[in-house]
Steps between C-alpha positions, in 0.01 A plus 500: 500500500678289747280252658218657360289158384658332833239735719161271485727191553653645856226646599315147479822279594710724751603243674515241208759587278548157372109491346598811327793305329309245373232676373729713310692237386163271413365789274816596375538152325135537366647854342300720712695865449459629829664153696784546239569843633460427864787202464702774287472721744546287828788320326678811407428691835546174723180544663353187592778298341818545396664708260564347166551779215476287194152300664372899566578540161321220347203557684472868423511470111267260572255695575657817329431266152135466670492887437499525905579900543629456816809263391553721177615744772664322774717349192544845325630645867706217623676414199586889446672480835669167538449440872267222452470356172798500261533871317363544181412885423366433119343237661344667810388806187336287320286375803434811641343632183293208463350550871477891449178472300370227718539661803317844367213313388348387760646217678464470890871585520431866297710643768784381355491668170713784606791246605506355146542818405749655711697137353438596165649864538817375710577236276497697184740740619756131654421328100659568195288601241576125336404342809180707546389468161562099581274540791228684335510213198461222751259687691277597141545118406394363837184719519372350151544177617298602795221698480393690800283304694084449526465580099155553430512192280605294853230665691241374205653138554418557888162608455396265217582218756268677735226496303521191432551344793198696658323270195639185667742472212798378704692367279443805243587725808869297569571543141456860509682541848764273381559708182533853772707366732717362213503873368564674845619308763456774735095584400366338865115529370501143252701363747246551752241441303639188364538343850162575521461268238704217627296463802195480324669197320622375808853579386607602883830490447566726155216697635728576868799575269314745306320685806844509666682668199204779430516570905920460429448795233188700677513411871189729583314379197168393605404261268765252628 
């Protein structure tokens, strides 16, 4: 998905490439998933800036960690090749069958699925079985520690602070947001929501960060 997350930015900034830096690099220090991956991928591409393999890898585990599908696949291609990260094939198999599911389920970047795939196939015949069965370990181990995003139980969170807040309990509503965002740093809704919040309170400033990452996440969404 090269560049995929990059099209809102140009299309409001052609001719400002330098606001499109720093917003990426402003949200990427709050941990905002999709800034991580555009600074992976424009540091690993040189786009925008220059080339620097080991920042393009930072920044795209990142937001790979964040359970960001579209990393899990750039990182699962490129470090299966070499060319622009440093190879690792266990590596890039473990990553591409973390995206796989991710990308069938639903994501904006569904599209993608069949890539992870085709990976996954090429891979297994390249591997030995010891370094595939490696892979798959990892890959088994990494999903428990990170369930697929929007849980039910995270929506609840979401929508309890709703509620609340539409009963003027702010500070019941932040708690609630707090404890979704905590849970799924790439749920846009409580962050919304909870910037909603902050300017009621007066809280400009948190409540501009917020808006920003939810519109970061869901650039269409509405409520932002």
């Amino acid at each position: 998905p090269n560049g995929c997350v990059l099209v809102d930015m140009l299309m409001a900034n052609p001719d400002r490439p330098s606001s499109i830096i720093d917003d990426c690099t402003r949200l990427a220090a709050i941990g905002v998933p999709v800034a991580e991956y555009n600074l992976g991928w424009m540091t690993m591409t040189g786009y925008l800036m220059p080339q620097d393999s080991a920042a393009a890898l930072k920044w795209l585990r990142a937001a790979a960690d964040a359970d960001f599908a579209a990393a899990e696949l750039v990182l699962g291609k490129e470090l299966a090749t070499g060319e622009r990260l440093p190879r690792d094939q266990v590596g890039a198999l473990g990553w591409l069958l973390v995206a796989e599911p991710r990308l069938k389920s639903g994501d904006l970047i569904d599209k993608y699925h069949q890539d992870a795939v085709n990976g996954i196939n090429a891979l297994g015949f390249q591997l030995t079985p010891t370094q595939a069965s490696q892979a798959r370990d990892w890959a088994a181990a990494w999903d428990k520690a990170h369930p697929m995003r929007h849980r039910p139980e995270v929506r609840d969170l979401s929508e309890d602070g709703i509620a609340l807040s539409d009963q003027n309990d702010l500070k019941g509503a932040i708690e609630k947001f707090d404890a979704a965002i905590k849970a799924d740093s790439h749920f846009a809704e409580p962050l919304f929501y909870r910037g909603r919040a902050m300017l009621q309170l007066k809280q400009t400033g948190q409540a501009r960060t917020d808006i920003e990452a939810g519109l970061a996440i869901e650039p269409g969404n509405k409520i932002g």
